[in-house]
mmCIF file as Biopython writes it, N, C-alpha, C and O atoms, coordinates in Angstrom:
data_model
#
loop_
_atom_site.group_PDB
_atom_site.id
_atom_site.type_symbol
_atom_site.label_atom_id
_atom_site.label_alt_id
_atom_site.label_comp_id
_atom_site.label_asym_id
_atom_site.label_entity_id
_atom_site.label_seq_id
_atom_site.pdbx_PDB_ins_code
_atom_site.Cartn_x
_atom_site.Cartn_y
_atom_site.Cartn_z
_atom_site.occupancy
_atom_site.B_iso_or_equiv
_atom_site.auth_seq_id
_atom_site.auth_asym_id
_atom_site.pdbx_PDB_model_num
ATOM 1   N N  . UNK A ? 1  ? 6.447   -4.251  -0.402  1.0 0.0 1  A 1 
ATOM 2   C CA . UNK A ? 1  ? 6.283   -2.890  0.051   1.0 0.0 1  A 1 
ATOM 3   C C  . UNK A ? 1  ? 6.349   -2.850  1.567   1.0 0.0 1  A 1 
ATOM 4   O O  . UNK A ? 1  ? 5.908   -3.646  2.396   1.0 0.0 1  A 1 
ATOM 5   N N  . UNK A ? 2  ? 7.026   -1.694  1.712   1.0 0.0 2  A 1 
ATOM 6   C CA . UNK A ? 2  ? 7.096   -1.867  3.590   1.0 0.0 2  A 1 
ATOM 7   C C  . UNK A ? 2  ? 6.699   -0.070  3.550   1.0 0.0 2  A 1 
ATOM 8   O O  . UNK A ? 2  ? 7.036   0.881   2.845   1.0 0.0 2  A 1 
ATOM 9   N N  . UNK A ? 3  ? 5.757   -0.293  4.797   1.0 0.0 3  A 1 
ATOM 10  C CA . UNK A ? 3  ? 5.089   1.070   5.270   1.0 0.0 3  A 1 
ATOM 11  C C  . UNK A ? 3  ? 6.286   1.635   5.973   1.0 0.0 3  A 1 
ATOM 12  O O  . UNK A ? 3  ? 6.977   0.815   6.579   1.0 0.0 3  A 1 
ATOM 13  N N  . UNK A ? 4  ? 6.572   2.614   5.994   1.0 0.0 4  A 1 
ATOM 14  C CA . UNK A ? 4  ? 7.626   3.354   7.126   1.0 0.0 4  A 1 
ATOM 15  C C  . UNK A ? 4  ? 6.875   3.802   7.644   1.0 0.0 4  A 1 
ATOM 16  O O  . UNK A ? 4  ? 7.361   3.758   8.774   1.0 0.0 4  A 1 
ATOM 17  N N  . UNK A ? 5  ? 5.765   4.359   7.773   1.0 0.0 5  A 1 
ATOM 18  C CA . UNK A ? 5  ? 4.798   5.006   9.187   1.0 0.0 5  A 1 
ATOM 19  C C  . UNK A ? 5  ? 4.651   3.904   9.840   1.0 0.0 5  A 1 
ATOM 20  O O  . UNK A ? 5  ? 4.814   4.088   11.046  1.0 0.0 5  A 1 
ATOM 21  N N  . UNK A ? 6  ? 4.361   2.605   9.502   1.0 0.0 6  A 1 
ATOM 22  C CA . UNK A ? 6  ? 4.475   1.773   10.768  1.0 0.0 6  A 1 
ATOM 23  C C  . UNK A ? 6  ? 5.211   1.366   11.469  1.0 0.0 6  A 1 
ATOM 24  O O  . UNK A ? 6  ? 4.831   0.803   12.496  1.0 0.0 6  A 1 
ATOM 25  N N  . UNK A ? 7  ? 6.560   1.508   11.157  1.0 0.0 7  A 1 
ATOM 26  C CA . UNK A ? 7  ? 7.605   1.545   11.662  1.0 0.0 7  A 1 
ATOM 27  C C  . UNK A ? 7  ? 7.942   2.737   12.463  1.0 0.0 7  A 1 
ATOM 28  O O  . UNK A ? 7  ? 8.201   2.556   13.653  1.0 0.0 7  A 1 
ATOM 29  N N  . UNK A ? 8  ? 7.974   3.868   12.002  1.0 0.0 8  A 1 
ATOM 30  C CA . UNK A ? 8  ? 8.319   5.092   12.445  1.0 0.0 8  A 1 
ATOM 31  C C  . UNK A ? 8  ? 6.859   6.002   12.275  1.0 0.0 8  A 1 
ATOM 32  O O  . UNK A ? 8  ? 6.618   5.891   11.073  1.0 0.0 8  A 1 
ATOM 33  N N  . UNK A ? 9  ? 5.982   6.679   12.766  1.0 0.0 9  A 1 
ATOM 34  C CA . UNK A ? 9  ? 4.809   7.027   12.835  1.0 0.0 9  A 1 
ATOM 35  C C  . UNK A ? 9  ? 5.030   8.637   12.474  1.0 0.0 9  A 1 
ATOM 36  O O  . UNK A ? 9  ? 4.239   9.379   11.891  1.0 0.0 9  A 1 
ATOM 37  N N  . UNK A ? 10 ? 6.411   8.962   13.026  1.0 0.0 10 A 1 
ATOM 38  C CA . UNK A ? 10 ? 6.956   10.487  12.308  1.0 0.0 10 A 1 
ATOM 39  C C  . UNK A ? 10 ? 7.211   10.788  11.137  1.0 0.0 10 A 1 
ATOM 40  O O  . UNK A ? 10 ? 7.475   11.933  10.772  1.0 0.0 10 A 1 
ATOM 41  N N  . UNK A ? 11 ? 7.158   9.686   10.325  1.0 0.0 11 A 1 
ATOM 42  C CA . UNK A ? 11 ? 7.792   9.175   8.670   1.0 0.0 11 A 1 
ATOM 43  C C  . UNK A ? 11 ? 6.816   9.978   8.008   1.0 0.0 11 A 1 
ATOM 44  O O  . UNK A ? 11 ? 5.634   9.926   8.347   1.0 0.0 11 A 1 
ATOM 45  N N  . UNK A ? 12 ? 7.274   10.813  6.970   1.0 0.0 12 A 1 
ATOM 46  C CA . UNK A ? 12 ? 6.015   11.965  6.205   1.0 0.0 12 A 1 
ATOM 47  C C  . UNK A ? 12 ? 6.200   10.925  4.849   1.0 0.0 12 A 1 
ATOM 48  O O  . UNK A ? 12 ? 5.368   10.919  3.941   1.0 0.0 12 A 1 
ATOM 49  N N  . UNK A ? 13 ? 7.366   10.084  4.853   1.0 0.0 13 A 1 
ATOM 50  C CA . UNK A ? 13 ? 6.870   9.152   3.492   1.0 0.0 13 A 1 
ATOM 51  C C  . UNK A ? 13 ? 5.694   7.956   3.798   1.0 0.0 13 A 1 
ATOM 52  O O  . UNK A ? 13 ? 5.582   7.583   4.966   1.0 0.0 13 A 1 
ATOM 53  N N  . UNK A ? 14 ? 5.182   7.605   3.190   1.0 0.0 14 A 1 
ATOM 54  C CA . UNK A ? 14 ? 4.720   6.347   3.685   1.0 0.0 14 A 1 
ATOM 55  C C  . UNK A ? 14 ? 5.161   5.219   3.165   1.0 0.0 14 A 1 
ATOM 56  O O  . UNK A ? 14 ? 4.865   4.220   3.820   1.0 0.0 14 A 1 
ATOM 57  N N  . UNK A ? 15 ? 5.885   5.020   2.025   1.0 0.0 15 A 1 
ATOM 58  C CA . UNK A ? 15 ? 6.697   3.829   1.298   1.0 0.0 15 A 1 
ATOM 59  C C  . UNK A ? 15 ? 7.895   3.747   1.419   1.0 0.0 15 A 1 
ATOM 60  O O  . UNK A ? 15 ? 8.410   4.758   0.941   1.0 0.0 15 A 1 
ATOM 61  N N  . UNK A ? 16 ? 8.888   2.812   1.959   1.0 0.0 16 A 1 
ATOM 62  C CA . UNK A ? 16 ? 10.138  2.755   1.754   1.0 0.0 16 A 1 
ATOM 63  C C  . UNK A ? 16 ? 10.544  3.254   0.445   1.0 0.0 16 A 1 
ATOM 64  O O  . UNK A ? 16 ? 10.981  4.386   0.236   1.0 0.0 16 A 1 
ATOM 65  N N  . UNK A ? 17 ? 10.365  2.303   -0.456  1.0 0.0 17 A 1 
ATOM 66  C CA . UNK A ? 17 ? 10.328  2.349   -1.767  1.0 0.0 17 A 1 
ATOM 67  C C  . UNK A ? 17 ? 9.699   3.281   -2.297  1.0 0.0 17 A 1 
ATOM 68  O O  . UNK A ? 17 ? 8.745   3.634   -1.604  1.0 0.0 17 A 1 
ATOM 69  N N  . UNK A ? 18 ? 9.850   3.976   -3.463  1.0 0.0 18 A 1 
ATOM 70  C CA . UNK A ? 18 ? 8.669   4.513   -4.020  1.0 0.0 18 A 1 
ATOM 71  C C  . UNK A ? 18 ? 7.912   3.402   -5.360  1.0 0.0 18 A 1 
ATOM 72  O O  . UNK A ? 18 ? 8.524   2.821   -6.257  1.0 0.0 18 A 1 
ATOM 73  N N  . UNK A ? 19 ? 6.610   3.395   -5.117  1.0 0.0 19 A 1 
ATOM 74  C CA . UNK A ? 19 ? 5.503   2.698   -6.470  1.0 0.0 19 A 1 
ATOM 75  C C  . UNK A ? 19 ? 5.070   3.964   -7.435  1.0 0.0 19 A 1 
ATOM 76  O O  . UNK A ? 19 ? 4.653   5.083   -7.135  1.0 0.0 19 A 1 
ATOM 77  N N  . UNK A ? 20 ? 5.296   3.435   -8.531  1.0 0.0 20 A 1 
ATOM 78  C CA . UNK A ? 20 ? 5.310   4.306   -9.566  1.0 0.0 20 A 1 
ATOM 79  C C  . UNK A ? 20 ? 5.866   5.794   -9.350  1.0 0.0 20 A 1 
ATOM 80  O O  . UNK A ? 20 ? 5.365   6.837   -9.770  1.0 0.0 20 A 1 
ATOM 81  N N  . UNK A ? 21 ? 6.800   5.661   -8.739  1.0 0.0 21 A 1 
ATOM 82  C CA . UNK A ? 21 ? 7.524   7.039   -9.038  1.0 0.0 21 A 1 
ATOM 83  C C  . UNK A ? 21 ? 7.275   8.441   -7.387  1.0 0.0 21 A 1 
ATOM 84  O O  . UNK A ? 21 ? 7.793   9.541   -7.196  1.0 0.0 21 A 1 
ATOM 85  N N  . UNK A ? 22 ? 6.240   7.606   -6.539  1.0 0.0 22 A 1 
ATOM 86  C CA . UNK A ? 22 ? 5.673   7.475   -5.256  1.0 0.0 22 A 1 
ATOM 87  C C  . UNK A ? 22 ? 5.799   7.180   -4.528  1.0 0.0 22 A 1 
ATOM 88  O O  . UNK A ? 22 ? 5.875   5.951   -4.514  1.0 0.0 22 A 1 
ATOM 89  N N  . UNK A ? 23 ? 5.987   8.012   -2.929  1.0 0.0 23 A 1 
ATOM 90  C CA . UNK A ? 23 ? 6.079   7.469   -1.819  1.0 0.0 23 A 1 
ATOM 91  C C  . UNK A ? 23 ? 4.475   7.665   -0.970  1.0 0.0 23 A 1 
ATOM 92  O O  . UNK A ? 23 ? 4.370   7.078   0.107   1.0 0.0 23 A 1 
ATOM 93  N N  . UNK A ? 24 ? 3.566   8.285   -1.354  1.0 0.0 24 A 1 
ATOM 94  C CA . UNK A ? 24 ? 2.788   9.235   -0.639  1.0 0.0 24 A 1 
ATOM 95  C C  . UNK A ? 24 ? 1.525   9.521   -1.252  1.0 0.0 24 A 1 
ATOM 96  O O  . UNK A ? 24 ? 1.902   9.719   -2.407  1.0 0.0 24 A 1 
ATOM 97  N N  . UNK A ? 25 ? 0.440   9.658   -1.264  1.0 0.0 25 A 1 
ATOM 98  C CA . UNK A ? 25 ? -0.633  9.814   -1.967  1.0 0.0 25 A 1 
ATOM 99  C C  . UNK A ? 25 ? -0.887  9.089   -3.139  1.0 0.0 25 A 1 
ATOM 100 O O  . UNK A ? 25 ? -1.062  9.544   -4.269  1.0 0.0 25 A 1 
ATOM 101 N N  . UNK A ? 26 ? -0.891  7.751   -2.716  1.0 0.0 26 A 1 
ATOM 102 C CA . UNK A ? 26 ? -0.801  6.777   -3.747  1.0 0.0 26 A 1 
ATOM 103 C C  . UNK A ? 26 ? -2.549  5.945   -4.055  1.0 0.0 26 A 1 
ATOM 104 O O  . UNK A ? 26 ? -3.391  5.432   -3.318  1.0 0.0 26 A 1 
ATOM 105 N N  . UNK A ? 27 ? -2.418  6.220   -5.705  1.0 0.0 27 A 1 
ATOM 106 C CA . UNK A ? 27 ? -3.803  6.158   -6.150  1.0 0.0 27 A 1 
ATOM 107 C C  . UNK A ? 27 ? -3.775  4.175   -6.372  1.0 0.0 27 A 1 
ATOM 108 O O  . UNK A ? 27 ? -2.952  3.307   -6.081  1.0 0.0 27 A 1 
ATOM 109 N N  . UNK A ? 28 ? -5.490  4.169   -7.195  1.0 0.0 28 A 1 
ATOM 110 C CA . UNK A ? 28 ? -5.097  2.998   -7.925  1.0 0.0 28 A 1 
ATOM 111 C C  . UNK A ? 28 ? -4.033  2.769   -8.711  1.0 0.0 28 A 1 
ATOM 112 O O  . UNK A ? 28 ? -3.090  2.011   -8.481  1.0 0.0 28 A 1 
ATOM 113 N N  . UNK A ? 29 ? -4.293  3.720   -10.016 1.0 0.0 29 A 1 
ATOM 114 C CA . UNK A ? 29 ? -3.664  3.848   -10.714 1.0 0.0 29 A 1 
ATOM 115 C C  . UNK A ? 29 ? -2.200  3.654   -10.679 1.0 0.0 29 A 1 
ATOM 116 O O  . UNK A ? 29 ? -1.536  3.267   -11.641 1.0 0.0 29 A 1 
ATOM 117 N N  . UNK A ? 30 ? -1.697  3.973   -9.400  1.0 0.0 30 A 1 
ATOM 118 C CA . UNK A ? 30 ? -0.526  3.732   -9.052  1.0 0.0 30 A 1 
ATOM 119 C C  . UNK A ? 30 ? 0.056   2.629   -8.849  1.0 0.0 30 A 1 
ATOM 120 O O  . UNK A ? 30 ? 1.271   2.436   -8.889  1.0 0.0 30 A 1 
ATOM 121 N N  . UNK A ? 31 ? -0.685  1.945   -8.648  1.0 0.0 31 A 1 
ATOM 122 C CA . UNK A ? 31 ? -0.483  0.168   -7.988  1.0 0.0 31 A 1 
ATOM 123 C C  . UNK A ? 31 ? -0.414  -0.520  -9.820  1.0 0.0 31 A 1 
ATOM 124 O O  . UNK A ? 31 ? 0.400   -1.267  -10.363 1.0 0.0 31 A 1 
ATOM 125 N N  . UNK A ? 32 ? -1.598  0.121   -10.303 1.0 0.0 32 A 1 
ATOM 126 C CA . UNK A ? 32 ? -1.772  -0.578  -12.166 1.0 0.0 32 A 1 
ATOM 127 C C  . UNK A ? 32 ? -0.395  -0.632  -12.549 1.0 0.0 32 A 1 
ATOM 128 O O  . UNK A ? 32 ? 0.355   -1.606  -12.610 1.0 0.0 32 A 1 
ATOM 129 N N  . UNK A ? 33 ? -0.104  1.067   -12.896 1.0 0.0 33 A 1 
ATOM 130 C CA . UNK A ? 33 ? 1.317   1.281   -13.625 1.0 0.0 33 A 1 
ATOM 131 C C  . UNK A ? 33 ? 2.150   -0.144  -13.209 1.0 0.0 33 A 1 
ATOM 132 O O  . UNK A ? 33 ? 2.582   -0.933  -14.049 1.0 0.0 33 A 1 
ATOM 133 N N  . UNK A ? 34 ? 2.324   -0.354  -11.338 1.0 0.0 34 A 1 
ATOM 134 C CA . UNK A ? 34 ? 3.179   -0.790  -11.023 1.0 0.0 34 A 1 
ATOM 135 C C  . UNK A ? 34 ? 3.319   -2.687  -11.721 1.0 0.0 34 A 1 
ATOM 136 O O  . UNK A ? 34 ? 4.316   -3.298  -12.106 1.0 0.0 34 A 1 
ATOM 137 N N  . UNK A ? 35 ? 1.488   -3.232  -11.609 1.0 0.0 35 A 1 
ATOM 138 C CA . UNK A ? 35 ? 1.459   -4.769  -11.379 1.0 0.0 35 A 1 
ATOM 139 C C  . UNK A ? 35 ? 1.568   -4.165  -13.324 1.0 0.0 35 A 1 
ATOM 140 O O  . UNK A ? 35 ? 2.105   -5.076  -13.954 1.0 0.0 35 A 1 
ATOM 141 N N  . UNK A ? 36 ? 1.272   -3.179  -14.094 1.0 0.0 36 A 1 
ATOM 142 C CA . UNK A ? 36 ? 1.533   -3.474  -15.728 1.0 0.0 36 A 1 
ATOM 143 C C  . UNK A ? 36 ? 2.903   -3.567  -15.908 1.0 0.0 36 A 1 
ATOM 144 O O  . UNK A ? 36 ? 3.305   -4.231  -16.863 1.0 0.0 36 A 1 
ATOM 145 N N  . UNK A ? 37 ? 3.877   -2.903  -15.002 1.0 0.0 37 A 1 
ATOM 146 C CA . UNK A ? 37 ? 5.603   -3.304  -15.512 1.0 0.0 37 A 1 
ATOM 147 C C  . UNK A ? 37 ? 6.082   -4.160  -14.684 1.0 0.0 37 A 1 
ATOM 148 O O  . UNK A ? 37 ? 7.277   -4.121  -14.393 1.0 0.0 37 A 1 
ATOM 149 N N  . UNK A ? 38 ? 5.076   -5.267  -14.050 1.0 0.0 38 A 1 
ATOM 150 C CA . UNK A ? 38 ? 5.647   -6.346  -14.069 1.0 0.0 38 A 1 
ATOM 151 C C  . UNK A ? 38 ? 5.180   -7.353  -14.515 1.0 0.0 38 A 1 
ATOM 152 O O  . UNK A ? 38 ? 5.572   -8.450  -14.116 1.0 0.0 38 A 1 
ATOM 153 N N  . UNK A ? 39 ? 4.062   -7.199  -15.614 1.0 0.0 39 A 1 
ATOM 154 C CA . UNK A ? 39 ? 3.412   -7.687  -16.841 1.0 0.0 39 A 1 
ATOM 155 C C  . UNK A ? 39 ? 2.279   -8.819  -16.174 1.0 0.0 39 A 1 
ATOM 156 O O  . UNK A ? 39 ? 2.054   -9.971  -16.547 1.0 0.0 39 A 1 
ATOM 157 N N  . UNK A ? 40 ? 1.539   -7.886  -14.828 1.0 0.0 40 A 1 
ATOM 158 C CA . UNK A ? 40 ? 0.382   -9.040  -14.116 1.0 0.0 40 A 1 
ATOM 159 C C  . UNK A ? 40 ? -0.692  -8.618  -15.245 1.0 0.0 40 A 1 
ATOM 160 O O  . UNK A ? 40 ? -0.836  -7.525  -15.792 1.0 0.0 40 A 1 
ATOM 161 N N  . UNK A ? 41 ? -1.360  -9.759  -15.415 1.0 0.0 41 A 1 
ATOM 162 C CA . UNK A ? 41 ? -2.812  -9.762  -16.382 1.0 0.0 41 A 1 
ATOM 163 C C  . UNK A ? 41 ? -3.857  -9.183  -15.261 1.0 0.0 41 A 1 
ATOM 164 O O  . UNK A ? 41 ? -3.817  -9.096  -14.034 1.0 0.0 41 A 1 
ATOM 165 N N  . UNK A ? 42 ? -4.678  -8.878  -16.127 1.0 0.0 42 A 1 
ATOM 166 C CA . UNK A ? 42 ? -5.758  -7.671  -15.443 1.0 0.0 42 A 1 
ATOM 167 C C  . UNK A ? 42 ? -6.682  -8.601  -14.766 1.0 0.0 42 A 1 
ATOM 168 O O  . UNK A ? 42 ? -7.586  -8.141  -14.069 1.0 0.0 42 A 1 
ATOM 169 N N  . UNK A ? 43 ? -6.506  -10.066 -14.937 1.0 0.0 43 A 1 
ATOM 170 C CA . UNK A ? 43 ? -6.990  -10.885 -13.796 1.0 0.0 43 A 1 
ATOM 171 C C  . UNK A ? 43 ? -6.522  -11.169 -12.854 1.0 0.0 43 A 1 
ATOM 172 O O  . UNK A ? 43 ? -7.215  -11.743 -12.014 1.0 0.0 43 A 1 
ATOM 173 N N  . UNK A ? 44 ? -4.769  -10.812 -12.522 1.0 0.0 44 A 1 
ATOM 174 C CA . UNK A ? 44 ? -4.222  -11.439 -11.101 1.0 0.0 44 A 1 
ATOM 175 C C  . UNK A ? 44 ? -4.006  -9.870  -10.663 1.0 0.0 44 A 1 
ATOM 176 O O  . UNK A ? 44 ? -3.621  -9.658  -9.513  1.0 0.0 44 A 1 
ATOM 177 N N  . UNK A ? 45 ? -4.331  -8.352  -11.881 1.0 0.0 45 A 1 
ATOM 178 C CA . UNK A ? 45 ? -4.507  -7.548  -10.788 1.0 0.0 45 A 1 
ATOM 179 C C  . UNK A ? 45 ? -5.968  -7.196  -9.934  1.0 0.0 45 A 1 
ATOM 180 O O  . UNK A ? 45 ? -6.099  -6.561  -8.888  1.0 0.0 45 A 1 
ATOM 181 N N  . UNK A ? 46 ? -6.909  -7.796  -10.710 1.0 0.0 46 A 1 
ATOM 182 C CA . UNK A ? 46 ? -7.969  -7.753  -10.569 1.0 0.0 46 A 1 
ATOM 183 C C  . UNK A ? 46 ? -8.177  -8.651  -8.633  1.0 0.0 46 A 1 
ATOM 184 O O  . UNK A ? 46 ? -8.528  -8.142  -7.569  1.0 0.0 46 A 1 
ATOM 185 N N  . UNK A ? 47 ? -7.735  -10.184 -9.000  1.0 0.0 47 A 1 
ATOM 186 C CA . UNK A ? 47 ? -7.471  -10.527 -7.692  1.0 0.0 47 A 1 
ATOM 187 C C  . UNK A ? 47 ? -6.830  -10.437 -6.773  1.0 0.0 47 A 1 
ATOM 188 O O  . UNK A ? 47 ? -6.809  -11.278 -5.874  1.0 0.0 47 A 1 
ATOM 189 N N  . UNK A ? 48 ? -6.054  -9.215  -6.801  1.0 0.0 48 A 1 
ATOM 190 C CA . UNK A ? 48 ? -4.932  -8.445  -5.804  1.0 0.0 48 A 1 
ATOM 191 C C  . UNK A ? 48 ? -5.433  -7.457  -5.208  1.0 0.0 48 A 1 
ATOM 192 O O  . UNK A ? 48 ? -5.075  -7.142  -4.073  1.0 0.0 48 A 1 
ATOM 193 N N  . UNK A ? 49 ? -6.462  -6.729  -5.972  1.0 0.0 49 A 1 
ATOM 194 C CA . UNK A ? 49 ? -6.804  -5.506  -5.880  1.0 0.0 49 A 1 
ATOM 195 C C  . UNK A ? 49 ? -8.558  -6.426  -4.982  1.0 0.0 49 A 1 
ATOM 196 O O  . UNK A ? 49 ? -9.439  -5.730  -4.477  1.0 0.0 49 A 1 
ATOM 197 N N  . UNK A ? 50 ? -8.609  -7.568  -5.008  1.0 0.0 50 A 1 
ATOM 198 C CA . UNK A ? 50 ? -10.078 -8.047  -4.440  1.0 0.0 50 A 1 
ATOM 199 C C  . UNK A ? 50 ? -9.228  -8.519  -2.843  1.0 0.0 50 A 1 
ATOM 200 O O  . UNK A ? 50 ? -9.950  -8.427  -1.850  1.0 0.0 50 A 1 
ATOM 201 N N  . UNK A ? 51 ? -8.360  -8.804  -2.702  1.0 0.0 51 A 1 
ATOM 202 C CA . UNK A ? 51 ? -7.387  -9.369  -1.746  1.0 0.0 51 A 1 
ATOM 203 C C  . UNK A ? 51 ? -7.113  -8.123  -0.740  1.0 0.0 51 A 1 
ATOM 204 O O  . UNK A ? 51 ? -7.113  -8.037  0.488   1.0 0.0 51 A 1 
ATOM 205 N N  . UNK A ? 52 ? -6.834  -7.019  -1.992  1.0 0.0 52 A 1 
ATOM 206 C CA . UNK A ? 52 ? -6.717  -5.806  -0.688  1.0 0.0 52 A 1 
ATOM 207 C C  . UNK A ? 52 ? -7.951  -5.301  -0.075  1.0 0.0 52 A 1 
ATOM 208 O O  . UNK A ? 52 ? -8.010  -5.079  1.134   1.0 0.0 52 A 1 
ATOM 209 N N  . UNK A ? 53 ? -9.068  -5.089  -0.977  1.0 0.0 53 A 1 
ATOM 210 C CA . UNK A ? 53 ? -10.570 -4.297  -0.873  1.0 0.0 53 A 1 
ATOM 211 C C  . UNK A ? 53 ? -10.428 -5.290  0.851   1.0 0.0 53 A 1 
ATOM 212 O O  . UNK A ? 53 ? -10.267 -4.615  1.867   1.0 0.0 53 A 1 
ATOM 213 N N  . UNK A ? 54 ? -10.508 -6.800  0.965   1.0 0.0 54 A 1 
ATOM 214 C CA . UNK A ? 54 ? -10.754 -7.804  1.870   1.0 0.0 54 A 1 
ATOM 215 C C  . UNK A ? 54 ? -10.059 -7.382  3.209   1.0 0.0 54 A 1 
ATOM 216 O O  . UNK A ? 54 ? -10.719 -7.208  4.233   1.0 0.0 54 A 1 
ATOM 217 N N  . UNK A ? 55 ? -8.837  -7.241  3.164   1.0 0.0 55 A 1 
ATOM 218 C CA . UNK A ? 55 ? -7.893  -6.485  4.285   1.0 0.0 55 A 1 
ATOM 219 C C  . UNK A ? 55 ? -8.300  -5.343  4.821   1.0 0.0 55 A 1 
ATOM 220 O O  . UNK A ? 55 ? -8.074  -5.211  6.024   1.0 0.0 55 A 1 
ATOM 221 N N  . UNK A ? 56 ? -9.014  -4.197  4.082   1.0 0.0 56 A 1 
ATOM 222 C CA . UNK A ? 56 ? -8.875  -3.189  4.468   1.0 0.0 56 A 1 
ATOM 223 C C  . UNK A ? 56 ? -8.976  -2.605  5.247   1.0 0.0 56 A 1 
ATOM 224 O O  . UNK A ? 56 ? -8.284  -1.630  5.539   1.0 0.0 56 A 1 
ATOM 225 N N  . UNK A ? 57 ? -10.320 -3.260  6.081   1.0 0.0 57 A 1 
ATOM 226 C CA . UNK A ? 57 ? -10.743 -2.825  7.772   1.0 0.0 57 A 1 
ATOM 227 C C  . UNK A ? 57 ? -9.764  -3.507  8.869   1.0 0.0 57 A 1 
ATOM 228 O O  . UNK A ? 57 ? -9.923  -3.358  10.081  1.0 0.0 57 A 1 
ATOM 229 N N  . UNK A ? 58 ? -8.647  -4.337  8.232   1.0 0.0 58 A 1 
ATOM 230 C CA . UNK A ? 58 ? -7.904  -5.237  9.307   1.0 0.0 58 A 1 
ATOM 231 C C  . UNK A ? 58 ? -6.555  -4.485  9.178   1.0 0.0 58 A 1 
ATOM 232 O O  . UNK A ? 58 ? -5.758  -4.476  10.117  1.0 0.0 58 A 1 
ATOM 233 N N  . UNK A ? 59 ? -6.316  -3.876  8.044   1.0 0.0 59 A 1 
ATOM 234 C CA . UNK A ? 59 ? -4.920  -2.689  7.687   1.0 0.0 59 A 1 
ATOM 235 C C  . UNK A ? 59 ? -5.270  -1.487  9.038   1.0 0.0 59 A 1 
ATOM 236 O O  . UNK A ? 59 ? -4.683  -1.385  10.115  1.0 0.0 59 A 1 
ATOM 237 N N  . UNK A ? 60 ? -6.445  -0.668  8.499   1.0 0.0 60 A 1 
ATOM 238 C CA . UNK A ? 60 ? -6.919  0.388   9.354   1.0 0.0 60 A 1 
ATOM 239 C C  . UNK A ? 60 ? -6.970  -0.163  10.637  1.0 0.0 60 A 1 
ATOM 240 O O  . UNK A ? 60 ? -6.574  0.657   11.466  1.0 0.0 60 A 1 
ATOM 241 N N  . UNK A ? 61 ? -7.390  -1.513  11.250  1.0 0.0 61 A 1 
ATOM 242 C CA . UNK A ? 61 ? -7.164  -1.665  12.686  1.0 0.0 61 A 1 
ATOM 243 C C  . UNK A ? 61 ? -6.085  -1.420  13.511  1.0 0.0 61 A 1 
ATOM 244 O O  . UNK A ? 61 ? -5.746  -0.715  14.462  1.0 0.0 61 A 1 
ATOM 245 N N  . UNK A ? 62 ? -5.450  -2.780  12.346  1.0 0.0 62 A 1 
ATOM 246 C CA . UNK A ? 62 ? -4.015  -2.496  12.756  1.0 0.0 62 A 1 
ATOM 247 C C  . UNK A ? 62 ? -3.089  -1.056  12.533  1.0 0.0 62 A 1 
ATOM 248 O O  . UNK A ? 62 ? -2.103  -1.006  13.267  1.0 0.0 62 A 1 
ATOM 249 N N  . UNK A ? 63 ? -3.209  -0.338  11.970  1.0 0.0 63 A 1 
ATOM 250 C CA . UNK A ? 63 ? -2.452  1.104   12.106  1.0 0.0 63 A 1 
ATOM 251 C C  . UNK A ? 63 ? -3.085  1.514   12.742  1.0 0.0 63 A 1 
ATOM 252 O O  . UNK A ? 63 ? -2.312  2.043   13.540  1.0 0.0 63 A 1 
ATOM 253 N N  . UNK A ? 64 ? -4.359  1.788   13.176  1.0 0.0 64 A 1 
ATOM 254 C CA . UNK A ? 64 ? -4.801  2.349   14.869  1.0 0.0 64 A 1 
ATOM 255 C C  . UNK A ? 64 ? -3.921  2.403   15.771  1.0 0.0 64 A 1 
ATOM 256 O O  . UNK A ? 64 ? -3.161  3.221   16.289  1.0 0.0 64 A 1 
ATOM 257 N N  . UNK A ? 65 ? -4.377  0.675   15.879  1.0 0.0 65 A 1 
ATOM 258 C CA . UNK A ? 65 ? -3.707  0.191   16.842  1.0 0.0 65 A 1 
ATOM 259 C C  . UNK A ? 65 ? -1.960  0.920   17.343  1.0 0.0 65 A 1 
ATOM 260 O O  . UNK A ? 65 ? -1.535  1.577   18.293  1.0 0.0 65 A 1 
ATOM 261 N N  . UNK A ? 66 ? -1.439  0.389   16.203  1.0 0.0 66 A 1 
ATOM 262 C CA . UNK A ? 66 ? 0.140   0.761   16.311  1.0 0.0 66 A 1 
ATOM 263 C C  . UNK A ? 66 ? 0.557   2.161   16.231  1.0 0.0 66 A 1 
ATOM 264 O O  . UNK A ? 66 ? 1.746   2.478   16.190  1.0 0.0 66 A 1 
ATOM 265 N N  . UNK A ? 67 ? -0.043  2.687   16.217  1.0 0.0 67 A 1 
ATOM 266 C CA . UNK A ? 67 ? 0.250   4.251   15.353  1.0 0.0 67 A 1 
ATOM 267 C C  . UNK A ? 67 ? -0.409  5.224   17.244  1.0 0.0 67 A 1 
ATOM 268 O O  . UNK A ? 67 ? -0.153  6.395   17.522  1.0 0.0 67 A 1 
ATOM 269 N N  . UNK A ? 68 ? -1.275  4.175   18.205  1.0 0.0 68 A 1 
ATOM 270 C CA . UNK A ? 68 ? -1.683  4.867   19.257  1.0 0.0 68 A 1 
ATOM 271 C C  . UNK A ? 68 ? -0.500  4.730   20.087  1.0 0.0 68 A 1 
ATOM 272 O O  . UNK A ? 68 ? -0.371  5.593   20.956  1.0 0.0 68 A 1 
ATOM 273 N N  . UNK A ? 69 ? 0.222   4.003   20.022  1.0 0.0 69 A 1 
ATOM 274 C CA . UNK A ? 69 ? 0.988   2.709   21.127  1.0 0.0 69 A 1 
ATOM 275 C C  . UNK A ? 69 ? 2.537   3.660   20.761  1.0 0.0 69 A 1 
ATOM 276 O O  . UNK A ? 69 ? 3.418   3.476   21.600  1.0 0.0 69 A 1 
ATOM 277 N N  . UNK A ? 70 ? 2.824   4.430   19.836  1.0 0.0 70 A 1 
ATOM 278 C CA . UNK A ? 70 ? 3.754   5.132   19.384  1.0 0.0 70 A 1 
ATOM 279 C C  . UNK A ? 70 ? 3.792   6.207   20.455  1.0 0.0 70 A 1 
ATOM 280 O O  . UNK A ? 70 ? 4.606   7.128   20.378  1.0 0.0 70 A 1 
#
């Protein structure tokens, strides 16, 4: 997945791609649909989804950061 607001900060999408059918107001649920059609067990989404919770204050830094500097 690549953010286009971090790239471009004018970008009203936020996903290159779209996840589940999504560029923009993207839930859990959205990420599920995505790791169930590519058949992850609810334990490696379970540890994906513990991997992101871990990032999260270092995501939000970093888009501060980059998103001021724009």
């Amino acid at each position: 997945m690549l953010s286009t607001v971090l790239v471009n900060p004018k970008e009203e999408e936020y996903l290159a791609l779209s996840l589940n059918g999504k560029k923009k107001q993207l839930k859990r649920r959205d990420f599920e649909s995505a790791f169930d059609s590519m058949k992850l067990t609810t334990r490696q989404q379970y540890i994906i989804f513990g991997k992101m919770a871990k990032a999260r204050n270092k995501w939000i830094e970093f888009i501060q950061k980059n998103t001021k500097s724009s």
